[in-house]
PDB file of N, CA, C and O in Angstrom, chain B, residues numbered from 101:
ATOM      1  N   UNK B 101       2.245 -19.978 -10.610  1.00  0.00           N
ATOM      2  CA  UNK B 101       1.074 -20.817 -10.522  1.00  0.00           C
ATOM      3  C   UNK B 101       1.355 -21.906  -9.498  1.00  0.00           C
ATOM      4  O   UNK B 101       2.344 -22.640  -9.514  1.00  0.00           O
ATOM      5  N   UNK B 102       0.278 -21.927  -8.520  1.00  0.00           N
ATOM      6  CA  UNK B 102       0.531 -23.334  -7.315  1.00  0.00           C
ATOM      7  C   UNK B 102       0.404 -24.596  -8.431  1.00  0.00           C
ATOM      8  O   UNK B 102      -0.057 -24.549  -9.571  1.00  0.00           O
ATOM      9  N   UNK B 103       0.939 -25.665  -7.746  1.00  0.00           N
ATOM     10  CA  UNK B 103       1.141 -27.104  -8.054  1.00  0.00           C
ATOM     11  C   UNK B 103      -0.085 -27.636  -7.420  1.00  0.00           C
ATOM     12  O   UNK B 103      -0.359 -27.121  -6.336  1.00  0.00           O
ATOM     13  N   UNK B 104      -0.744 -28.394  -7.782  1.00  0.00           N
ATOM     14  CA  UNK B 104      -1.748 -29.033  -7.328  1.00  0.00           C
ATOM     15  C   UNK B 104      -1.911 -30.524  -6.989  1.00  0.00           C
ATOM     16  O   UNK B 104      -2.121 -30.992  -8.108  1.00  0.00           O
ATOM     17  N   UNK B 105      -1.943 -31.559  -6.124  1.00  0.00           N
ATOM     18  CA  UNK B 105      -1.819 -32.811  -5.985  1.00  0.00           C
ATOM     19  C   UNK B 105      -2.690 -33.659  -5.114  1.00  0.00           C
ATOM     20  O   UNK B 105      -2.877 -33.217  -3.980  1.00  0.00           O
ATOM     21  N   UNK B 106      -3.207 -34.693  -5.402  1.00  0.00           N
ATOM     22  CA  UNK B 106      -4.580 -35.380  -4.857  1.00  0.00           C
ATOM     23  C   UNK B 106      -3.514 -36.517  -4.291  1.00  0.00           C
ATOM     24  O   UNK B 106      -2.506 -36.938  -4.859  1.00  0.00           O
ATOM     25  N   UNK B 107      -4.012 -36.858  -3.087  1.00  0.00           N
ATOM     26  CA  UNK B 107      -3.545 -38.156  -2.176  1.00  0.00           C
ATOM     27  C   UNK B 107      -4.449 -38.817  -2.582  1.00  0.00           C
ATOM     28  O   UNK B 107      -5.602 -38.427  -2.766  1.00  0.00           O
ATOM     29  N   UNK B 108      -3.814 -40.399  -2.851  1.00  0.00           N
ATOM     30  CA  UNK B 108      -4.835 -41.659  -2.736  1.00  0.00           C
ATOM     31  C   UNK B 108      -5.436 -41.536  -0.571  1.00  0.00           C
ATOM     32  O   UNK B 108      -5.015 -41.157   0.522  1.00  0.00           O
ATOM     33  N   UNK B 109      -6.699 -42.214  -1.275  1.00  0.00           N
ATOM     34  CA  UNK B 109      -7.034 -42.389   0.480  1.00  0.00           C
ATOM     35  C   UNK B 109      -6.343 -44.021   0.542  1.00  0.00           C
ATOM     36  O   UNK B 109      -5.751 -44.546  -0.400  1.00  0.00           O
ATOM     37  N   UNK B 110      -6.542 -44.541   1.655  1.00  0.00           N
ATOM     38  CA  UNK B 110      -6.365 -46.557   1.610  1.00  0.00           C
ATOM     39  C   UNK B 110      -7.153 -47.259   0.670  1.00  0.00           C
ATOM     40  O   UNK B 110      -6.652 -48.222   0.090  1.00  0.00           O
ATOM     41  N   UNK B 111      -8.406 -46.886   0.420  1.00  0.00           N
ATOM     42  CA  UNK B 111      -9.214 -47.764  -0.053  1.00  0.00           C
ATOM     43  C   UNK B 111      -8.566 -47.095  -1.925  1.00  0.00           C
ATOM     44  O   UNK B 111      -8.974 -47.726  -2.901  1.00  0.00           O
ATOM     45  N   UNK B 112      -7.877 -46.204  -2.092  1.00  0.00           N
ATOM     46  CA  UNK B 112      -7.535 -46.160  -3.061  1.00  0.00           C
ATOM     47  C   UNK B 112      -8.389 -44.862  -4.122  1.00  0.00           C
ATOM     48  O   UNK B 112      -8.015 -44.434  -5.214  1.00  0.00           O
ATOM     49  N   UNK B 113      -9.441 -44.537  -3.438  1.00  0.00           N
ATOM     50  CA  UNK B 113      -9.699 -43.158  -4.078  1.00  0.00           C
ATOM     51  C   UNK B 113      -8.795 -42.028  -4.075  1.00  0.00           C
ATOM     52  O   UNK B 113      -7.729 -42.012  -3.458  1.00  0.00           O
ATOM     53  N   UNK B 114      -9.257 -41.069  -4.792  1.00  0.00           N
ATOM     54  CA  UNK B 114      -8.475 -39.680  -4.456  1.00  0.00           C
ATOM     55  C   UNK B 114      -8.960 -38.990  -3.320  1.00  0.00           C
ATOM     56  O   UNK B 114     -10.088 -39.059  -2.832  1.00  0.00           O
ATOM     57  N   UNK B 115      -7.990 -38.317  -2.951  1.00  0.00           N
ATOM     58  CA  UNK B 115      -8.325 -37.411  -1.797  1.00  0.00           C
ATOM     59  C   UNK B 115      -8.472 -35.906  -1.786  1.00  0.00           C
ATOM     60  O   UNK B 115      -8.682 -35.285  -2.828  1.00  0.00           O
ATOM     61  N   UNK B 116      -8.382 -35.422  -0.814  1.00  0.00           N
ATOM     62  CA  UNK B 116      -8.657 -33.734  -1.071  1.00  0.00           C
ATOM     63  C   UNK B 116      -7.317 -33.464  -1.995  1.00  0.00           C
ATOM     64  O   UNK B 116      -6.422 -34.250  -2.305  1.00  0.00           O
ATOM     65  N   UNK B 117      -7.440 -32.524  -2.218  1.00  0.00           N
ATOM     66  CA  UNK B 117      -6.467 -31.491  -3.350  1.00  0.00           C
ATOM     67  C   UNK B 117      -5.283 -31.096  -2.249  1.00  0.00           C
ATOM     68  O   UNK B 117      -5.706 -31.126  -1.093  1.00  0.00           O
ATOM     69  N   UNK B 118      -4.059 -30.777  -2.368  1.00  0.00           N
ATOM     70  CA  UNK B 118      -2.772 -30.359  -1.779  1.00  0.00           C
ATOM     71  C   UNK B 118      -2.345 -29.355  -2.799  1.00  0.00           C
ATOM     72  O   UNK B 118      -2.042 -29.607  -3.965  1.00  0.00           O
ATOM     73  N   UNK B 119      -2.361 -27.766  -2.010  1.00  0.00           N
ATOM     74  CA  UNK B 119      -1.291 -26.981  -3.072  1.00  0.00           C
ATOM     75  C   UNK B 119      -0.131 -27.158  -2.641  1.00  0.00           C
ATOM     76  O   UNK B 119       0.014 -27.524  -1.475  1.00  0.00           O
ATOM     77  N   UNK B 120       1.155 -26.906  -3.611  1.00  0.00           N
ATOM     78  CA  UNK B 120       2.423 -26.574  -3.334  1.00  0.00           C
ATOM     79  C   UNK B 120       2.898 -26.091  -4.028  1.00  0.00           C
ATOM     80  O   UNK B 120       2.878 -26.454  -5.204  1.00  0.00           O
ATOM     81  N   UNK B 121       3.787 -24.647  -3.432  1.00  0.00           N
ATOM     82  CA  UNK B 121       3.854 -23.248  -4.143  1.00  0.00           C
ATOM     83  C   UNK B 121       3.230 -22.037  -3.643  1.00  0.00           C
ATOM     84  O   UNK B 121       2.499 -22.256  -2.677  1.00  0.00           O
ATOM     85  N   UNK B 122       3.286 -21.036  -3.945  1.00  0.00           N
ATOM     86  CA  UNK B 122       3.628 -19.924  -3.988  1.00  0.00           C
ATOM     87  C   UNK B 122       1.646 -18.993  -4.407  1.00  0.00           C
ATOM     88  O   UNK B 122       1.017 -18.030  -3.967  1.00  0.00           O
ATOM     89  N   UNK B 123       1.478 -19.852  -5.246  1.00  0.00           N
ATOM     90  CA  UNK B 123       0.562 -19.458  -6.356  1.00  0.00           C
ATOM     91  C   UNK B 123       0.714 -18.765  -7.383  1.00  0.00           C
ATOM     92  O   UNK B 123       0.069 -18.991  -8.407  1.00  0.00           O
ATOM     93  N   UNK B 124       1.621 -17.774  -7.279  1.00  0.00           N
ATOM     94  CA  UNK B 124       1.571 -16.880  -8.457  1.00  0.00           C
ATOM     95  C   UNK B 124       2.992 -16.988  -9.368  1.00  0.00           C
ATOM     96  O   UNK B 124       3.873 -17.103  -8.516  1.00  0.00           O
ATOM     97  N   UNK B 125       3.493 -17.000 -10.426  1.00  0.00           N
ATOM     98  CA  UNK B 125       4.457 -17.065 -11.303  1.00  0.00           C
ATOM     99  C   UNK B 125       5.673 -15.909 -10.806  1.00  0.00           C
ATOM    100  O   UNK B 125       5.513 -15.000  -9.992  1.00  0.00           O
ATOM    101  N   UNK B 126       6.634 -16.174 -11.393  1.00  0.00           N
ATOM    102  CA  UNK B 126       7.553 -14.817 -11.089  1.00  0.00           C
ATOM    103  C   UNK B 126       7.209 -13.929 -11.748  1.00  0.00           C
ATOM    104  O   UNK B 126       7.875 -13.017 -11.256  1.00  0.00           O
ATOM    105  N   UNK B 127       6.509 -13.397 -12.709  1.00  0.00           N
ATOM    106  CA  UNK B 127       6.043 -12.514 -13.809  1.00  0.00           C
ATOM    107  C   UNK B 127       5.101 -12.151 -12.977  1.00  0.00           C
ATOM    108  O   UNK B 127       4.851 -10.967 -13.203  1.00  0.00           O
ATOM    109  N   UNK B 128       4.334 -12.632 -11.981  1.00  0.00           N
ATOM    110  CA  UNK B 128       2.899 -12.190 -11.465  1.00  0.00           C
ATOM    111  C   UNK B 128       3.432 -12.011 -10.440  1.00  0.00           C
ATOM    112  O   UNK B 128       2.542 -11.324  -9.939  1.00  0.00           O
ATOM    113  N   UNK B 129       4.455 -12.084  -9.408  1.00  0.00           N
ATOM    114  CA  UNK B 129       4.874 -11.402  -8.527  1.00  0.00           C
ATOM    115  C   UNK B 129       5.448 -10.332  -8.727  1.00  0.00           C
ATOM    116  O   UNK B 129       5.535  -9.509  -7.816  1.00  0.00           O
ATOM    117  N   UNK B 130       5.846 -10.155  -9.667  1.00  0.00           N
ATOM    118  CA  UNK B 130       6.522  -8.957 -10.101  1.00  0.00           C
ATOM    119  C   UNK B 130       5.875  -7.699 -10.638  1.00  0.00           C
ATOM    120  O   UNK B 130       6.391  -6.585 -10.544  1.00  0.00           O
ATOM    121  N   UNK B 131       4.493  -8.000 -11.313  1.00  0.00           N
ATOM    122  CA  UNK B 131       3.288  -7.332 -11.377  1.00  0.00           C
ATOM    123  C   UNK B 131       2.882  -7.076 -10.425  1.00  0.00           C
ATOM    124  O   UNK B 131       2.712  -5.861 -10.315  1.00  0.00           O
ATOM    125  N   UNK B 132       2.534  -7.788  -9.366  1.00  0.00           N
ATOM    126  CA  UNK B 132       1.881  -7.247  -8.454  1.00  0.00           C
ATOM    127  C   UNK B 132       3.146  -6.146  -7.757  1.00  0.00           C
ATOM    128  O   UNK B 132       3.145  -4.915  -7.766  1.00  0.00           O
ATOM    129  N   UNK B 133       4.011  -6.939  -7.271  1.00  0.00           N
ATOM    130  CA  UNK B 133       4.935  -5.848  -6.499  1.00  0.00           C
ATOM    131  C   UNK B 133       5.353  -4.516  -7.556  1.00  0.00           C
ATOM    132  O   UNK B 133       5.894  -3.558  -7.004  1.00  0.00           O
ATOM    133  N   UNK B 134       5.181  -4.459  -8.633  1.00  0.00           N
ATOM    134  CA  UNK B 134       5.354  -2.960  -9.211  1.00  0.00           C
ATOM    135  C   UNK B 134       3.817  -2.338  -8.604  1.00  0.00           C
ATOM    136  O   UNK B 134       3.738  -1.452  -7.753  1.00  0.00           O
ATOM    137  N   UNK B 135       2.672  -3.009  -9.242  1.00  0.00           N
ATOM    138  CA  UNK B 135       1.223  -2.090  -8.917  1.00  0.00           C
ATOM    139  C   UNK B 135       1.252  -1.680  -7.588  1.00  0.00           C
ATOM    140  O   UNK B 135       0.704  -0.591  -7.416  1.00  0.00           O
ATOM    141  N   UNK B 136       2.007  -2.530  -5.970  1.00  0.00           N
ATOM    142  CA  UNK B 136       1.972  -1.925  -5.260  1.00  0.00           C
ATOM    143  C   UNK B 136       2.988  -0.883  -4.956  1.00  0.00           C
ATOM    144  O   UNK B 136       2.485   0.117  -4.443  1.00  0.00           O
ATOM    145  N   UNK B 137       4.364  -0.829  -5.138  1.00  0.00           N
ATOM    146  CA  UNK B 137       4.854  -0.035  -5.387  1.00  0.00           C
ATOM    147  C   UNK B 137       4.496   1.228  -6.185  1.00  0.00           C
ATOM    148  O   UNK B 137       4.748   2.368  -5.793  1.00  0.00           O
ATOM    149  N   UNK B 138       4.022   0.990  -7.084  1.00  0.00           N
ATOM    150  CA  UNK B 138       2.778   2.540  -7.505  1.00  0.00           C
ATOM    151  C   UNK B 138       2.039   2.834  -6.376  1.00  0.00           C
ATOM    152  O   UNK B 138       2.215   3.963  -5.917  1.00  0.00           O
ATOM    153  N   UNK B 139       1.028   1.895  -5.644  1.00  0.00           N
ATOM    154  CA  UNK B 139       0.725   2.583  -4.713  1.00  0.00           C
ATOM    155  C   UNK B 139       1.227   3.503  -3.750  1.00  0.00           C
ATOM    156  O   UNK B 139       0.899   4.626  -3.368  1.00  0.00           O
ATOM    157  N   UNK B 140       2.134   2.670  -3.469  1.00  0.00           N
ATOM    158  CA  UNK B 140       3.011   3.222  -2.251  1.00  0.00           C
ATOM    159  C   UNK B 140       3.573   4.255  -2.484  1.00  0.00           C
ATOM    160  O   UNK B 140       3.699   5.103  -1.601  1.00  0.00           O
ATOM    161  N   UNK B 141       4.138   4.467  -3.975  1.00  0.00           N
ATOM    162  CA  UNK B 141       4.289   6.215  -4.478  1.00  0.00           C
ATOM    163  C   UNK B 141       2.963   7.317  -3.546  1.00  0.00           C
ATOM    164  O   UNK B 141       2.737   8.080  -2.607  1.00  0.00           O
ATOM    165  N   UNK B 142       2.345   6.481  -4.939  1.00  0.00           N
ATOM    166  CA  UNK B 142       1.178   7.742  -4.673  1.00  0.00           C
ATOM    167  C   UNK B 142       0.759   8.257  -3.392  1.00  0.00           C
ATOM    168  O   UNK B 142       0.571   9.464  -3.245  1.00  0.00           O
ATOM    169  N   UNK B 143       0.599   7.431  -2.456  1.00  0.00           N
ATOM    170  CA  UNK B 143       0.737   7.912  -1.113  1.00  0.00           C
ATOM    171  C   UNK B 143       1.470   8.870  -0.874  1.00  0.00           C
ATOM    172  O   UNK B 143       1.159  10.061  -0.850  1.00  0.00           O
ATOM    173  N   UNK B 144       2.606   8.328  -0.663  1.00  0.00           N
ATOM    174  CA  UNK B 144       3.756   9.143  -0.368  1.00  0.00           C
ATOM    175  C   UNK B 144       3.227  10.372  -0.696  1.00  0.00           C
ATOM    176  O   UNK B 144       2.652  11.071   0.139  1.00  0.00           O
ATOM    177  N   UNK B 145       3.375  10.686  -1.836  1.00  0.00           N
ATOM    178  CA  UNK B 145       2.807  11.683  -2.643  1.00  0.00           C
ATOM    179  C   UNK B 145       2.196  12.873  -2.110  1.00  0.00           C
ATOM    180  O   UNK B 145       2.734  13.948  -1.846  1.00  0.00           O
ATOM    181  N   UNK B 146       0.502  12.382  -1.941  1.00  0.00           N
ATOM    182  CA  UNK B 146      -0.602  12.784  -1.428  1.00  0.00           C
ATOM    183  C   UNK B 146       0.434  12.509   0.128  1.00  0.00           C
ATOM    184  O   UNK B 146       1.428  12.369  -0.583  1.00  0.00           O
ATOM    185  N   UNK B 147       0.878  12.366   1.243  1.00  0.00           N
ATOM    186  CA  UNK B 147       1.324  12.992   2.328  1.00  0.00           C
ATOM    187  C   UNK B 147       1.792  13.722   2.415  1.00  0.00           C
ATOM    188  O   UNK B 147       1.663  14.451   3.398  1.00  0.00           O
ATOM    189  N   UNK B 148       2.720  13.999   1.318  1.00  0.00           N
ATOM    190  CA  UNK B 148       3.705  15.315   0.921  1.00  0.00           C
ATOM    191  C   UNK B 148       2.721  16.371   0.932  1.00  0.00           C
ATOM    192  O   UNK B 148       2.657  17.339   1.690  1.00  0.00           O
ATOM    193  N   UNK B 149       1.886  16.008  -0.119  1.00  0.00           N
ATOM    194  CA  UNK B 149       1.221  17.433  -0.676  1.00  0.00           C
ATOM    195  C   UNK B 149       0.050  17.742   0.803  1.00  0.00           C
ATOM    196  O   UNK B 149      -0.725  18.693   0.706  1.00  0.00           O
ATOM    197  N   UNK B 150       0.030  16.788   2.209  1.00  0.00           N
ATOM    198  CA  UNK B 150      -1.171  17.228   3.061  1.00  0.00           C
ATOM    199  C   UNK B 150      -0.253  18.136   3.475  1.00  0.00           C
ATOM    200  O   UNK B 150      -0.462  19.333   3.277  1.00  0.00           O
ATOM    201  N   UNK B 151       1.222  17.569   4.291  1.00  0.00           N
ATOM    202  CA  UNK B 151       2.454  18.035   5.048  1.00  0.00           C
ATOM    203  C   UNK B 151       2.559  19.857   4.458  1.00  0.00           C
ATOM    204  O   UNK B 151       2.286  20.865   5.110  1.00  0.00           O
ATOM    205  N   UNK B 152       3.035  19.753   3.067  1.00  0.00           N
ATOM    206  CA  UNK B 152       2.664  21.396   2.699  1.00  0.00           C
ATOM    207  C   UNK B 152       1.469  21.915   3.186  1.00  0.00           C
ATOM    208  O   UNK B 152       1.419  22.559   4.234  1.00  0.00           O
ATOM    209  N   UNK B 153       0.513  21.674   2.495  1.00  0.00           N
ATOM    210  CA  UNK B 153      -0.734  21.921   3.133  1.00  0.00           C
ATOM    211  C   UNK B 153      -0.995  22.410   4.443  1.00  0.00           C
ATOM    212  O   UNK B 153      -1.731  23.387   4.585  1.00  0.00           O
ATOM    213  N   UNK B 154      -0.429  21.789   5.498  1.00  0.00           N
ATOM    214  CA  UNK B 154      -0.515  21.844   6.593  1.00  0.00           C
ATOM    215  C   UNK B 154       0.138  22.998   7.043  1.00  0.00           C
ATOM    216  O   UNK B 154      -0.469  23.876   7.656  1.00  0.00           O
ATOM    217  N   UNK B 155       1.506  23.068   6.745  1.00  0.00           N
ATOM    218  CA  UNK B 155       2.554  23.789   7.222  1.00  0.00           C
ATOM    219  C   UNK B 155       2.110  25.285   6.551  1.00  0.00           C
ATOM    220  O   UNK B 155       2.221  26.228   7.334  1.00  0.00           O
ATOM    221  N   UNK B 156       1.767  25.510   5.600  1.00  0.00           N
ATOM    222  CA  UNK B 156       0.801  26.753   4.939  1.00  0.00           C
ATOM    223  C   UNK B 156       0.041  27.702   5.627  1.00  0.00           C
ATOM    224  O   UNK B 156       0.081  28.925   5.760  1.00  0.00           O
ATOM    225  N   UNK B 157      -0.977  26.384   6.203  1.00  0.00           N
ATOM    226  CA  UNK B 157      -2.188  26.629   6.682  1.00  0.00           C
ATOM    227  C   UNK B 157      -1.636  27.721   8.503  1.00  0.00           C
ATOM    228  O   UNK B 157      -2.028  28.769   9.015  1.00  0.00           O
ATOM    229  N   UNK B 158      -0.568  26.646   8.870  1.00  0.00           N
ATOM    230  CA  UNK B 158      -0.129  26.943  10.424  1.00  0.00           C
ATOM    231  C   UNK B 158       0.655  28.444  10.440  1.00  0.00           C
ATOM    232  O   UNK B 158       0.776  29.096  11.477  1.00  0.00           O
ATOM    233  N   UNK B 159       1.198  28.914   9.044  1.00  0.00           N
ATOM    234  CA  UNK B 159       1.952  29.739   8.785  1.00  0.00           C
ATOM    235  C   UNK B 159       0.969  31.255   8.727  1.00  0.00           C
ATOM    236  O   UNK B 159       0.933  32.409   9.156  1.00  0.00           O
ATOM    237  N   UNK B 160       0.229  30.255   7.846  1.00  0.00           N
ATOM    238  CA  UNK B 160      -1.292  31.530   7.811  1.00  0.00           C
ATOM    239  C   UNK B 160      -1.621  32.288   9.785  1.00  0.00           C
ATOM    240  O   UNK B 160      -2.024  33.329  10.303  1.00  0.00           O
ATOM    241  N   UNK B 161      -1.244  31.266  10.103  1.00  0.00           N
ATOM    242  CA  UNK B 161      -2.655  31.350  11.076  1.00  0.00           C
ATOM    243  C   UNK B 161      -1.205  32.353  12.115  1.00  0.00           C
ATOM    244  O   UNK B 161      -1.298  33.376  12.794  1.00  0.00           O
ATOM    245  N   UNK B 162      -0.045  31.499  11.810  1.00  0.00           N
ATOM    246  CA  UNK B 162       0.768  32.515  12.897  1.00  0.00           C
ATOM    247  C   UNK B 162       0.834  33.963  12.151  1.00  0.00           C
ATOM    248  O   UNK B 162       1.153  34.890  12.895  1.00  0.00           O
ATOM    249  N   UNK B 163       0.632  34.222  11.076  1.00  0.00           N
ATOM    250  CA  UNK B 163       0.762  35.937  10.735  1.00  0.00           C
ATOM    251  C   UNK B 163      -0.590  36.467  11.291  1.00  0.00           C
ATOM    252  O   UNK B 163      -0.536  37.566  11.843  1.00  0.00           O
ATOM    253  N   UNK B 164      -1.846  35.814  11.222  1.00  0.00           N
ATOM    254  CA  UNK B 164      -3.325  36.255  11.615  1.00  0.00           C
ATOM    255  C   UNK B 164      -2.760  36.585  13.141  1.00  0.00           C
ATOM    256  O   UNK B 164      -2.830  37.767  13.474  1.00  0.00           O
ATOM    257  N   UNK B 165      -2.315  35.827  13.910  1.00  0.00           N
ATOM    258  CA  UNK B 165      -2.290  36.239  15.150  1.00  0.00           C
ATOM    259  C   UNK B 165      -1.359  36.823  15.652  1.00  0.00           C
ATOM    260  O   UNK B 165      -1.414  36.985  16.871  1.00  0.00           O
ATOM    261  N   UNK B 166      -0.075  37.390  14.844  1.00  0.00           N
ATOM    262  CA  UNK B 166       0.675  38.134  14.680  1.00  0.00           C
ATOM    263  C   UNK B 166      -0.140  39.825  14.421  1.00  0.00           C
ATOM    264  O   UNK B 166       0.099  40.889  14.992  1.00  0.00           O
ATOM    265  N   UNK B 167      -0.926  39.569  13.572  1.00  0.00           N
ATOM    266  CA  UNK B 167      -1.821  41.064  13.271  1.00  0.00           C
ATOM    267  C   UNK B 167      -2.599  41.435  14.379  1.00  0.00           C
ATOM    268  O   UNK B 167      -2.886  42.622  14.531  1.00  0.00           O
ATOM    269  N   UNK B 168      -2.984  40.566  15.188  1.00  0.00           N
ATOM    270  CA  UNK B 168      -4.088  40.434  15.823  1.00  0.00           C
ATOM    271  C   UNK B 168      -3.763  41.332  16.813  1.00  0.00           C
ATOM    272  O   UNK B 168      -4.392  42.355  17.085  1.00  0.00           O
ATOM    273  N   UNK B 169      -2.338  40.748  17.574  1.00  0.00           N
ATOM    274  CA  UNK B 169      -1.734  41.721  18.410  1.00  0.00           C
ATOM    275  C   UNK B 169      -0.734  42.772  18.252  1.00  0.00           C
ATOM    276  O   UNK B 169      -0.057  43.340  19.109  1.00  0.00           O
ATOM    277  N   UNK B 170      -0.787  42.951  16.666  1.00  0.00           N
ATOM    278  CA  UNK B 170       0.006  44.229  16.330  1.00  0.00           C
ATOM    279  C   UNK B 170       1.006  43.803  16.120  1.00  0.00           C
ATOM    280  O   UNK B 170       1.658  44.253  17.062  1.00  0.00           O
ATOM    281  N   UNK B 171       1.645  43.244  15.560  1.00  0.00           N
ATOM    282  CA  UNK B 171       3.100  42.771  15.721  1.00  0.00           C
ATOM    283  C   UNK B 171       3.724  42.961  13.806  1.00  0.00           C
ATOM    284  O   UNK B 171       4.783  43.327  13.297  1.00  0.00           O
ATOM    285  N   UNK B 172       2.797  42.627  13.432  1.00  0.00           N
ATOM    286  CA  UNK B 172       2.525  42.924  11.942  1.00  0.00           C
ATOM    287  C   UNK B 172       1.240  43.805  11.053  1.00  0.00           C
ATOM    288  O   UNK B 172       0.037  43.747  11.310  1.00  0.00           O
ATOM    289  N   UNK B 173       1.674  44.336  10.331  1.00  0.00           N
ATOM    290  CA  UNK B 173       0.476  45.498   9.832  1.00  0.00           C
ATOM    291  C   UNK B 173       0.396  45.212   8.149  1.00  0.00           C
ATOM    292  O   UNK B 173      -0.371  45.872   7.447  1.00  0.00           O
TER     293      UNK B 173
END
């Protein structure tokens, strides 16, 4: 949680607000950096599974044109 602090002005009112800190607790940084770290899994993840995907797809396509010109039956 930020710290919060009001300056007197001269004439002796308060002044605007001053944070100091961080804002968030160590418990809430630590939340957040796990939820993004989940993210950052899941990505990973889902790139893996395009990368197969991909490499499948390219594999397909070299036997199609392997048949195409006879090379495979």
């Amino acid at each position: 949680m930020a710290l919060e602090y009001k300056q007197r002005e001269s004439d002796g009112s308060m002044g605007q607000s001053v944070k100091v800190g961080t804002g968030l607790s160590i418990d809430e940084q630590v939340l957040s950096l796990g939820e993004q770290l989940a993210q950052e899994k899941i990505k990973g993840i889902q790139k893996d599974l395009l990368i197969n995907s991909l490499g499948q797809t390219v594999t397909q396509l070299k036997l199609e044109v392997m048949t195409l010109k006879g090379g495979v039956s």
